[in-house]
C-alpha positions in Angstrom: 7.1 132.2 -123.1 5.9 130.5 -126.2 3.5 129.9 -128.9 1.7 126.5 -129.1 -0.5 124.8 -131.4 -1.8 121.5 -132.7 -4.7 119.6 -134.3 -6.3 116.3 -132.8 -8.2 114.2 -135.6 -11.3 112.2 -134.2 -12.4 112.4 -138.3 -9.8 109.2 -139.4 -8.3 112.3 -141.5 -4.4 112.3 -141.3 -2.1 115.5 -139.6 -0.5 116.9 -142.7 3.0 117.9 -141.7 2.6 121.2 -143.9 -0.5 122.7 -142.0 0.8 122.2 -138.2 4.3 124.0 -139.6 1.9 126.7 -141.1 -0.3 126.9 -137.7 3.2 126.9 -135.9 4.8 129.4 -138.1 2.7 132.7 -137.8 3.5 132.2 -133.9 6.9 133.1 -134.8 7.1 136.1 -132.4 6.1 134.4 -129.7 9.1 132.1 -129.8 11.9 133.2 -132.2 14.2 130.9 -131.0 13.3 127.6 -132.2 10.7 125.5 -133.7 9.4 122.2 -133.4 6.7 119.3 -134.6 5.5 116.0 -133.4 3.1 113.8 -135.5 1.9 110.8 -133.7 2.5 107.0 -135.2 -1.0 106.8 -136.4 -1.0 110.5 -137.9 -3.8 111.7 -135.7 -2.5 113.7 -133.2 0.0 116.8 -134.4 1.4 119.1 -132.0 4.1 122.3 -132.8 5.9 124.8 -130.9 7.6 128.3 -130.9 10.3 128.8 -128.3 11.5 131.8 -126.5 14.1 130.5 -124.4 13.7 131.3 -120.8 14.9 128.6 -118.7 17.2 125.7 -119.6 18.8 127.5 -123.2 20.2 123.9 -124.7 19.0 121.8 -127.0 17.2 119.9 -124.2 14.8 122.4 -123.6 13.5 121.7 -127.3 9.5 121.3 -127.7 7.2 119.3 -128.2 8.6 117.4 -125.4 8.6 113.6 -124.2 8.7 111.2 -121.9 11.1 108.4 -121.8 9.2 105.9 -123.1 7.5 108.6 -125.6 4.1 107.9 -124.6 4.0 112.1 -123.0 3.9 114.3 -125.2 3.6 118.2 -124.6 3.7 121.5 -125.8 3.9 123.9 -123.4 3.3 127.4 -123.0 4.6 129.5 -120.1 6.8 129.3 -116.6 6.1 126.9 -113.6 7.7 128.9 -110.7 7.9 126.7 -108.5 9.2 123.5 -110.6 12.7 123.0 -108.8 11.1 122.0 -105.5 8.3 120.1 -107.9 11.2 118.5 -109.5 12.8 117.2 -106.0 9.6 115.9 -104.7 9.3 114.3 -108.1 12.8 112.5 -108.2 11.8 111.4 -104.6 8.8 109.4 -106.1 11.2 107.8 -108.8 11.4 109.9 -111.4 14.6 110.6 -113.3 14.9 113.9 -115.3 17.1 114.3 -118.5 17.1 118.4 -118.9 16.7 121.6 -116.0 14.0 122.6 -117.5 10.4 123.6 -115.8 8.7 121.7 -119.5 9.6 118.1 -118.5 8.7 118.8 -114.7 4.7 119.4 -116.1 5.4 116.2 -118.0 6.9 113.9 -114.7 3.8 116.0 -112.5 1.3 114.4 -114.9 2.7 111.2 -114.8 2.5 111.0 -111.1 -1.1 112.7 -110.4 -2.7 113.0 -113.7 -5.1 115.7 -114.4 -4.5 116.7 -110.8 -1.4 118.2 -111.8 -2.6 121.4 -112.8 -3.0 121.9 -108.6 0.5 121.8 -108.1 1.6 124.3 -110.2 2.4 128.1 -108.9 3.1 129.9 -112.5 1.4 131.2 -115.5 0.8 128.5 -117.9 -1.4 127.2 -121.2 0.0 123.4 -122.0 -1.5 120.5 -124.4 -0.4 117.0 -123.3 -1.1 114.1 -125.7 -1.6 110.9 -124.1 -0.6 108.0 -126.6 -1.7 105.3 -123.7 -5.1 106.7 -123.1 -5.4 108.0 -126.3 -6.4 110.8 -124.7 -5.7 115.0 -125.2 -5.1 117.1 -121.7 -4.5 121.1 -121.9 -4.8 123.1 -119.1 -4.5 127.1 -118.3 -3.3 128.8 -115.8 -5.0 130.3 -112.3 -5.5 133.4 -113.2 -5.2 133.2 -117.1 -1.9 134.9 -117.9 -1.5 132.7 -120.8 -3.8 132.3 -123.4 -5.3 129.2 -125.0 -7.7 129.1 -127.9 -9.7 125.9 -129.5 -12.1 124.8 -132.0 -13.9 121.4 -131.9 -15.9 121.2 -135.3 -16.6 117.7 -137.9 -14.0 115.5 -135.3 -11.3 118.1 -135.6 -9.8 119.9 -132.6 -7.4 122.6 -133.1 -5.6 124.8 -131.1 -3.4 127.6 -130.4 -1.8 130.4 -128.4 -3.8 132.5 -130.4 -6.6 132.8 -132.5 -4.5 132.9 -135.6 -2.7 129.4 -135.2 -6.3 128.1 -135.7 -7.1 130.4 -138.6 -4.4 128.8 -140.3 -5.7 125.6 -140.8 -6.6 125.4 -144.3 -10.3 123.2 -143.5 -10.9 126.2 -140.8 -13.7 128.2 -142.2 -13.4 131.8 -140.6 -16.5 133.5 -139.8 -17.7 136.5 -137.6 -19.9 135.5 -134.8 -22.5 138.2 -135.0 -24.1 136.9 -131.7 -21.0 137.3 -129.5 -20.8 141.3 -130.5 -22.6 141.9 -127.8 -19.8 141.1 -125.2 -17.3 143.3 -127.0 -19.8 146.1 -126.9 -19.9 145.8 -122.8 -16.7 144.9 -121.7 -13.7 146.0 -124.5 -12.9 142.1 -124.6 -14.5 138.7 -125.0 -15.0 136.8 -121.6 -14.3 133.3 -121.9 -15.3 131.2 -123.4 -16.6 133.5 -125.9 -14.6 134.8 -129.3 -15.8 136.9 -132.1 -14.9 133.8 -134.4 -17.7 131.4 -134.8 -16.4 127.7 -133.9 -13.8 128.9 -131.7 -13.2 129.2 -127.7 -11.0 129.9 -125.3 -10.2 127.6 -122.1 -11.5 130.1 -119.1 -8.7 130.8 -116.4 -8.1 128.3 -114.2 -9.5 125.4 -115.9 -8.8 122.1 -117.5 -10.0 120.4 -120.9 -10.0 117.0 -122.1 -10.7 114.9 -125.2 -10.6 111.0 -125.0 -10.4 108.9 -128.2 -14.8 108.9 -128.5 -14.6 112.6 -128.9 -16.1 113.3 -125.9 -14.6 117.0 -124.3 -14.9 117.8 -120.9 -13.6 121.3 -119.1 -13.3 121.7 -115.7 -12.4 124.5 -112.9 -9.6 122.9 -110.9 -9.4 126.5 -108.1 -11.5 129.1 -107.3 -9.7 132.4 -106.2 -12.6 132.8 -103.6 -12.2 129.4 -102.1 -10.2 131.1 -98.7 -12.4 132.3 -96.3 -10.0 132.5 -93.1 -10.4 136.0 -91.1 -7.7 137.8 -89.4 -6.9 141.2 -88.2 -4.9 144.1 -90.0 -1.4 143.2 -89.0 -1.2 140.0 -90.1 -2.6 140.3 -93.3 0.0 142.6 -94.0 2.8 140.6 -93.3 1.8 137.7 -94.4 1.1 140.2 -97.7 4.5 141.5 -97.4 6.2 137.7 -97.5 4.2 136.1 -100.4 4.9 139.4 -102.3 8.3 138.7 -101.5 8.6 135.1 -102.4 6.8 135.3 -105.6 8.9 138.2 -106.5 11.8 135.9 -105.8 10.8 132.7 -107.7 9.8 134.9 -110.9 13.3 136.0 -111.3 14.5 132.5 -112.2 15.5 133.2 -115.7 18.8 132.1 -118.0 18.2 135.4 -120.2 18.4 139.5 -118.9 15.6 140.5 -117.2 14.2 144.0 -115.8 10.8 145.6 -114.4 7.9 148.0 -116.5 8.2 150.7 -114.1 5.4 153.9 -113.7 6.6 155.0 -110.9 3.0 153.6 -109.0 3.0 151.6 -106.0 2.5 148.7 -108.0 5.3 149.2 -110.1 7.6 150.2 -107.7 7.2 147.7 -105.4 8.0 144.8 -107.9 11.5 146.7 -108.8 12.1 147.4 -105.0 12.0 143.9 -104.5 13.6 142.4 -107.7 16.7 145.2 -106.6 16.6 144.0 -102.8 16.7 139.9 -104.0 19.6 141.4 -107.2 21.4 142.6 -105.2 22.6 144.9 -108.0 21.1 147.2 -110.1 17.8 146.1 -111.6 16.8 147.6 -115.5 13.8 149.8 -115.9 11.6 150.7 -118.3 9.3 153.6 -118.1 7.3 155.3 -121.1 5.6 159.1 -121.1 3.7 160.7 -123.8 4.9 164.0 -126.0 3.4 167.2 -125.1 1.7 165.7 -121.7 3.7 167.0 -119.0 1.8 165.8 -115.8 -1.4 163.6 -116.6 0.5 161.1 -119.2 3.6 161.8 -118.2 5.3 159.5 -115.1 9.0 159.6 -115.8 9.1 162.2 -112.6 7.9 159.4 -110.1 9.8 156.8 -112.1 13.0 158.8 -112.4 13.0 158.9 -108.3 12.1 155.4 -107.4 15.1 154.1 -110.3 17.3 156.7 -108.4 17.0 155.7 -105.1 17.4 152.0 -106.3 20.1 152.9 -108.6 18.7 151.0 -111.4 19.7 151.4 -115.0 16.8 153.4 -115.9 15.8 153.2 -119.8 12.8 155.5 -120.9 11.1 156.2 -124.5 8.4 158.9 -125.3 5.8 158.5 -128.0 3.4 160.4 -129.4 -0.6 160.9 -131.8 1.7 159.8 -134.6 3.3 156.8 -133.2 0.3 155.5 -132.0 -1.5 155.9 -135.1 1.2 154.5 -137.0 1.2 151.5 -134.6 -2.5 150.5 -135.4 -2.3 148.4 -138.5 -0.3 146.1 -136.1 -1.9 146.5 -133.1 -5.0 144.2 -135.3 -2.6 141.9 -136.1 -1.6 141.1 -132.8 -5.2 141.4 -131.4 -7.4 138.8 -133.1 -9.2 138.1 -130.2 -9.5 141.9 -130.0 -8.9 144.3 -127.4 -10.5 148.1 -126.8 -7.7 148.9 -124.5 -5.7 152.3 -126.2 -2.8 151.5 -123.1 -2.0 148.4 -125.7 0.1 150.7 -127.4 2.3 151.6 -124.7 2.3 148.5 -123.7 3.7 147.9 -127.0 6.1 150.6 -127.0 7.6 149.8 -123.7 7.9 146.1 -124.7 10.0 147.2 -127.9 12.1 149.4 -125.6 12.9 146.4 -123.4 13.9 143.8 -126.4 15.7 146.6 -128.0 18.2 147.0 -125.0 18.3 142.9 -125.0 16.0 142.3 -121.6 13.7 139.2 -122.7 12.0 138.8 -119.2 10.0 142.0 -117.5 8.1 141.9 -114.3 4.9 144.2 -114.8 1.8 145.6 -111.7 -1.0 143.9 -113.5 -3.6 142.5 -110.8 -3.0 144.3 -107.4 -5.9 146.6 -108.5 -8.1 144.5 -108.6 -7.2 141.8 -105.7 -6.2 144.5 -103.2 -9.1 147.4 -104.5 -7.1 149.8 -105.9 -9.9 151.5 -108.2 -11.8 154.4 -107.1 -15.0 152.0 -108.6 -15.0 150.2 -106.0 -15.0 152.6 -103.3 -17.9 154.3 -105.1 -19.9 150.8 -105.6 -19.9 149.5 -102.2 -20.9 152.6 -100.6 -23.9 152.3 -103.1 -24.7 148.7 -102.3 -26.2 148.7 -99.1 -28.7 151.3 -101.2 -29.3 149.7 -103.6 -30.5 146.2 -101.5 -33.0 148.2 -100.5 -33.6 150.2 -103.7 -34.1 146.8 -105.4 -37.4 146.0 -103.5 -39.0 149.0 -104.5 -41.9 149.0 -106.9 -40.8 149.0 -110.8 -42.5 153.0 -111.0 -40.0 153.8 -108.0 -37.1 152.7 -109.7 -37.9 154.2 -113.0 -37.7 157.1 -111.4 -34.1 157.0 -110.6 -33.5 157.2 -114.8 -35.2 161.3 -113.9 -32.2 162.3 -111.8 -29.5 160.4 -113.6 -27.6 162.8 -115.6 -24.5 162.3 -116.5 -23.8 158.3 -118.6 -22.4 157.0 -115.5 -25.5 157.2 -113.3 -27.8 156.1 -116.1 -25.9 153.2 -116.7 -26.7 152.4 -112.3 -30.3 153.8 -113.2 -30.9 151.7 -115.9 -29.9 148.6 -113.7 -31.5 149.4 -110.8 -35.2 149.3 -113.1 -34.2 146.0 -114.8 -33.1 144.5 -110.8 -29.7 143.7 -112.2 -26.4 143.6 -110.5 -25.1 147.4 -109.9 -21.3 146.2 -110.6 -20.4 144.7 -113.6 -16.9 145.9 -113.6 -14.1 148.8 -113.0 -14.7 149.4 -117.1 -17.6 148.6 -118.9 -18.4 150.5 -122.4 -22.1 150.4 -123.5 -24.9 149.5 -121.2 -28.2 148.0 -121.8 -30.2 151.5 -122.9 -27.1 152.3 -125.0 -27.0 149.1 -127.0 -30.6 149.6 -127.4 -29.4 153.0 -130.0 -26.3 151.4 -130.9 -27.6 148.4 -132.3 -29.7 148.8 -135.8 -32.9 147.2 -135.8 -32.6 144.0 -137.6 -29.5 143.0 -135.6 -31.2 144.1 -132.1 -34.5 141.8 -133.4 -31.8 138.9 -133.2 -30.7 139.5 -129.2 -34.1 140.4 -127.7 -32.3 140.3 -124.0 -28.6 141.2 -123.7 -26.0 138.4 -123.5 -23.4 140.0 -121.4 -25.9 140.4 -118.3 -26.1 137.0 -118.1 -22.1 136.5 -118.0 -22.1 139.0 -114.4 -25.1 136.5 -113.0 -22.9 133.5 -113.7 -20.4 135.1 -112.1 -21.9 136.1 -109.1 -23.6 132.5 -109.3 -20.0 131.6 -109.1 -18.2 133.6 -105.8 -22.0 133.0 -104.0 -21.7 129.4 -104.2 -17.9 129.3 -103.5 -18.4 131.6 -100.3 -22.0 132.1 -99.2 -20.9 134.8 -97.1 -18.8 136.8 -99.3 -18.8 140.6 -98.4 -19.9 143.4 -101.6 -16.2 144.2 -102.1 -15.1 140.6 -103.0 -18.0 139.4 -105.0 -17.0 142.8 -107.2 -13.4 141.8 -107.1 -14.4 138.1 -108.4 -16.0 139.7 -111.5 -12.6 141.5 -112.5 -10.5 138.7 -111.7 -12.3 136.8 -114.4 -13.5 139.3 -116.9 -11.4 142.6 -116.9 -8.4 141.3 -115.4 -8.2 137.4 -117.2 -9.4 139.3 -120.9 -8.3 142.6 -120.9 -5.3 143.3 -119.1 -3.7 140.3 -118.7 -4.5 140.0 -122.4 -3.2 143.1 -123.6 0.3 142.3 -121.9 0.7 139.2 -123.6 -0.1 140.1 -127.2 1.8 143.6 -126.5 5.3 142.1 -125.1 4.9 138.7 -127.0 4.7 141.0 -130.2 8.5 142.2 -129.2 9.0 138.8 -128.3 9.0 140.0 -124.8 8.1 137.5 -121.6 6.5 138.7 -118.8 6.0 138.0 -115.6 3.5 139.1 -112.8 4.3 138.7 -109.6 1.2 140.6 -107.4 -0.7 137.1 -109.3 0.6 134.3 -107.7 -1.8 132.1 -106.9 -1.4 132.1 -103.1 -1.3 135.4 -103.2 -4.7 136.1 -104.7 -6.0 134.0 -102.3 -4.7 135.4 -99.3 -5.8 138.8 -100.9 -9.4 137.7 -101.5 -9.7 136.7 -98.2 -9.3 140.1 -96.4 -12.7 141.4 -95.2 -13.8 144.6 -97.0 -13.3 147.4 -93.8 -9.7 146.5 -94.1 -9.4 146.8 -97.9 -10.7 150.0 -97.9 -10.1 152.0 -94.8 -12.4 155.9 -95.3 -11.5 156.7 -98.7 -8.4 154.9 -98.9 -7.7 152.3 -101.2 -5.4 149.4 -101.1 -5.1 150.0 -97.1 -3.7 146.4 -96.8 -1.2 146.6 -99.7 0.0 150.2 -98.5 0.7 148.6 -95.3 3.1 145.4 -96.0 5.0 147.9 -98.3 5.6 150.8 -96.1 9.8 150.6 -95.4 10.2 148.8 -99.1 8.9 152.0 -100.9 9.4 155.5 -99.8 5.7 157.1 -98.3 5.1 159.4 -100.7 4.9 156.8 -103.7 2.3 155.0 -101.2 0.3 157.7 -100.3 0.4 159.8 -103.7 -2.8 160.0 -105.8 -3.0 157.1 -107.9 -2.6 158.4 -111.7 -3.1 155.8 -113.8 -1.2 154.4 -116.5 -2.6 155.8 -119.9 -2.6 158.0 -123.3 -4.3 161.6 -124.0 -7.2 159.6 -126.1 -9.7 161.3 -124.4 -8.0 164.6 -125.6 -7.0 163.3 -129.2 -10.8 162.2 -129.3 -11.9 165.9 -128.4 -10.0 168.2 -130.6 -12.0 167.8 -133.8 -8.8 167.8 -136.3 -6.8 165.0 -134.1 -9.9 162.9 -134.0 -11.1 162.5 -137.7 -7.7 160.6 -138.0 -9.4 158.0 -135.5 -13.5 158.5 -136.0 -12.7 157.6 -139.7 -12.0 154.3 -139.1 -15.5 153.3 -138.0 -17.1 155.5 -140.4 -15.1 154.2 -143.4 -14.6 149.9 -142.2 -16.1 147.5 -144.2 -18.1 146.7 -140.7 -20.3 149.2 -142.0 -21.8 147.1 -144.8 -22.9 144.4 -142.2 -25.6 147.2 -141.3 -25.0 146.2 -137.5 -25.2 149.8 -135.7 -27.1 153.2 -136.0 -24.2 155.4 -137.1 -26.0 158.4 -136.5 -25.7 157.6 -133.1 -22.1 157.1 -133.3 -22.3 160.3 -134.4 -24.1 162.2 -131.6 -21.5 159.8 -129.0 -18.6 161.8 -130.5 -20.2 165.3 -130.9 -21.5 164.7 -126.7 -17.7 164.0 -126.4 -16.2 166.8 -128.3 -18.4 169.3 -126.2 -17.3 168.0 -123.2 -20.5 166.9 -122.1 -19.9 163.5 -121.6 -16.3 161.4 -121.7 -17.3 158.5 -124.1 -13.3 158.0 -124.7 -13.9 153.9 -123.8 -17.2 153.7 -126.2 -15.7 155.5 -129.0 -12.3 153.6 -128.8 -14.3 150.9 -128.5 -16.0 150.8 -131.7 -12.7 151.7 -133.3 -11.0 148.8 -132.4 -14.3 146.8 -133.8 -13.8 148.3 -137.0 -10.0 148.1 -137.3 -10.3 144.5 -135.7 -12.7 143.5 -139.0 -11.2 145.3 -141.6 -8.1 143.5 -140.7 -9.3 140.0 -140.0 -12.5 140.0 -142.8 -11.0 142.5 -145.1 
């Protein structure tokens, strides 16, 4: 993995040299290994590059890359997976290659099919190509969105980075909070594309394309769907077929010129990837598990990791962490999170990224995504025995529904209550923070005058807009699953990984999301998903025989740290409550801190579990001290 950046000029202004190395230069960790520029002939076009080297470690592998006749011009961001055979069918069409790496297949691909490239390509990926012909800028990010990619199109200058920071740099870049887009952060614990909390700046949504030509004029467009498979089959074969794609992606992700190993919690998940990485080895694969001081059982996994390494015979590396390592870690966690993140698992994440690098691995495989493609939260099991109710609950008369608010007690149901009376959308995600009613006491009066209907809403109708169109007859359990793919899993998780192990300088690599994969996964009708109460029945199923039973069949545990304890115990939480009470935020007068307040002391008594709101609003704070402070 990289970092990449660059600036396109429609404004007759020049590149200057000294800003692109300064955009390129606070990507350092992203790509410690060497640096590059390219400035075009007429000083428009500048594009810069940090590399981590992966694949191909020589001098050809240097970036921003070329064609022959150095009309191409990239920088690149990423892995392509499946770029050997790429390469072959490429060389078959004429082309001649000059290095082994996966950079100047993307550039030969693009060459060939143009913007139709992007469909050819099974990785994770966020690329720029400059076009000196056409006169024309092409980026592109990957399926699923593992990679990031940021951009700002203001006065004829586009800029753009890896992250939000690149962008910052730029010296004509003015930086200010987009009040409006608060909102999003206050819902979901992340910014759904294309939204940021920077005004003038986006990011490219998963799965989509952008283009500039030489008039200015930008275009993005989806080029897949993850809900465009709508074959049917039976049990069995999803499984197998299940069991083989896990196993090939698994295989082409271990390409690497550098050490690699596996994050490893012991989970199904988890376990599965290092089964398989050990199994395609054929020698002993490096671990990396992480537990929490003083937790024995609930934060603690190193029992179920131990046994899985043991029966593998891995070379098992572990750390523990604890309240003071976390809070020590949070002054950097905002650095690394400017498009911010109210996920507390970012700091084991962190943690177990440092352990890696420090025991010289520079590629890890990691879980993320089989929750949510083969229903693995206990969310969903709870949503879509509620849906066929709530059809039916919908048509009721608006004094009916109201009355749903009487019996809801706990924040949970009120959150379903106050939905149901507005006619929303039950599911708007595994996680979401503050709903509709609790925005309505968060937010102070002036600033709720300015967003007299709530933004966020009309991200899940999109959404659902989205999977109805792409499949008409999508069951309850796939049109929830499309909403995670592109909201909790593109922004959150997937997000946290790669600020977390790129801040170590860390790739990684995530098998359970190859493309195919997702697809086939998407496809399997909901009765087989979720089989009774059990989750993941299809998943279970194609790894029984690769993982012992009782890692299948175990309660799933969650990875995580005590916050929701630390939050409670009134001495070990002012530590973390004073950060939103003492930010500079607070002058913005944007929130009713009273009811801050009363959302901690409901907490502390045990009466409700606010852990995700409170954390929440802590990350706001230490997000905006950091960045506007």
């Amino acid at each position: 993995m990289c970092g990449i950046t660059g600036i396109y000029n429609l404004n007759k202004k020049e590149v200057q040299k000294a800003d692109l190395i300064s955009m390129r230069d606070v990507l350092e960790h992203r790509g410690p290994d060497d640096e590059g520029t390219y400035i075009s002939p007429d000083l428009r076009v500048g594009l810069a590059h940090r590399r981590l080297s992966i694949i191909d470690l020589t001098e050809a592998g240097h970036q921003p890359m070329t064609n022959e006749d150095k009309t191409i011009w990239i920088t690149y961001n990423g892995e392509i997976y499946n770029f050997q055979s790429l390469r072959k069918e490429l060389e078959r069409r004429g082309h001649t290659f000059r290095s082994k790496s996966d950079t100047e297949v993307i550039i030969h691909a693009y060459e060939e099919y143009g913007a139709e490239c992007v469909k050819k390509f099974n990785g994770m990926f966020a690329f720029v190509i400059w076009d000196e012909k056409k006169k024309t800028l092409f980026a592109a990010r990957d399926q699923l969105g593992i990679k990031p990619l940021y951009y700002s199109f203001e006065n004829g200058r586009f800029l753009f980075g890896s992250e939000i920071k690149a962008i910052l740099k730029h010296p004509d870049f003015k930086k200010e909070l987009n009040e409006n887009n608060i909102s999003y952060y206050l819902t979901f614990g992340c910014m759904p594309a294309p939204h940021t909390l920077f005004k003038g700046v986006q990011k490219l949504p998963s799965a989509h394309t952008l283009t500039i030509d030489s008039s200015g004029k930008l275009k993005t467009e989806e080029y897949w769907n993850p809900a465009s498979n709508t074959e049917k089959h039976s049990e069995e074969p999803y499984a197998s077929e299940t069991k083989l794609l896990l196993e090939d992606s698994i295989k082409k992700q271990m390409v690497s010129d550098v050490p690699f190993g596996c994050f490893l919690s012991g989970g199904i998940d988890s376990s599965t990837n290092a089964a398989l990485m050990s199994r395609a080895l054929g020698e002993p694969v490096e671990t990396f598990s992480i537990g929490v001081k003083d937790f024995k059982e609930q934060y603690n996994e190193f029992k179920h990791s131990r046994k899985i390494a043991d029966l593998l015979g891995a070379k098992k590396h572990e750390v523990l962490v604890g309240r003071e390592d976390f809070i020590n870690f949070l002054p950097e966690f905002s650095a690394h999170t400017d498009d911010p993140n109210a996920d507390h698992i970012c700091f084991l994440v962190y943690s177990i990224s440092k352990l890696a690098r420090d025991n010289g691995v520079i590629v890890a495989q990691v879980g993320e995504g089989a929750d949510e493609i083969f229903a693995g939260y206990d969310s969903y099991l709870r949503a879509a025995r509620l849906l066929p109710f709530w059809k039916i609950a919908r048509r009721l008369p608006i004094f009916l529904r109201r009355m749903s608010k009487v019996f809801a007690k706990s924040a949970f149901s009120r959150i379903y209550a106050d939905r149901l009376v507005l006619g929303q959308e039950p599911f708007w995600g595994h996680a979401v923070a503050f709903s509709g009613s609790m925005k309505d006491k968060l937010l102070s009066p002036h600033f709720a005058r300015r967003m007299p209907q709530d933004p966020a809403y009309q991200v899940i109708q999109d959404l659902y807009a989205e999977i109805d169109s792409a499949d008409p007859n999508a069951d309850n359990l796939k049109r929830m699953a499309y909403v995670d793919i592109k909201i909790r899993l593109a922004e959150f998780l997937l997000m946290r990984v790669d600020r977390m192990a790129m801040a170590n300088s860390i790739e990684t690599r995530v098998p359970f999301l190859d493309h195919r994969l997702v697809e086939l996964a998407m496809s399997i009708p909901q009765d087989l998903k979720i089989k009774g109460s059990k989750t993941k029945n299809v998943l279970k199923q194609a790894v029984r025989g690769i993982i012992p039973d009782e890692i299948i069949d175990r309660k799933k545990q969650g990875f995580g740290a005590p916050v929701a304890e630390w939050l409670k115990n009134r001495e070990t939480a002012k530590e973390f409550t004073d950060i939103i009470f003492n930010s500079k935020l607070k002058e913005r007068k944007l929130f009713d801190y009273e009811y801050i307040k009363s959302l901690i002391k409901e907490h502390q008594s045990g009466k409700e579990n606010h852990t995700f709101r409170i954390w929440n609003l802590i990350t706001l704070s230490l997000w905006y001290d950091y960045w506007f402070s």
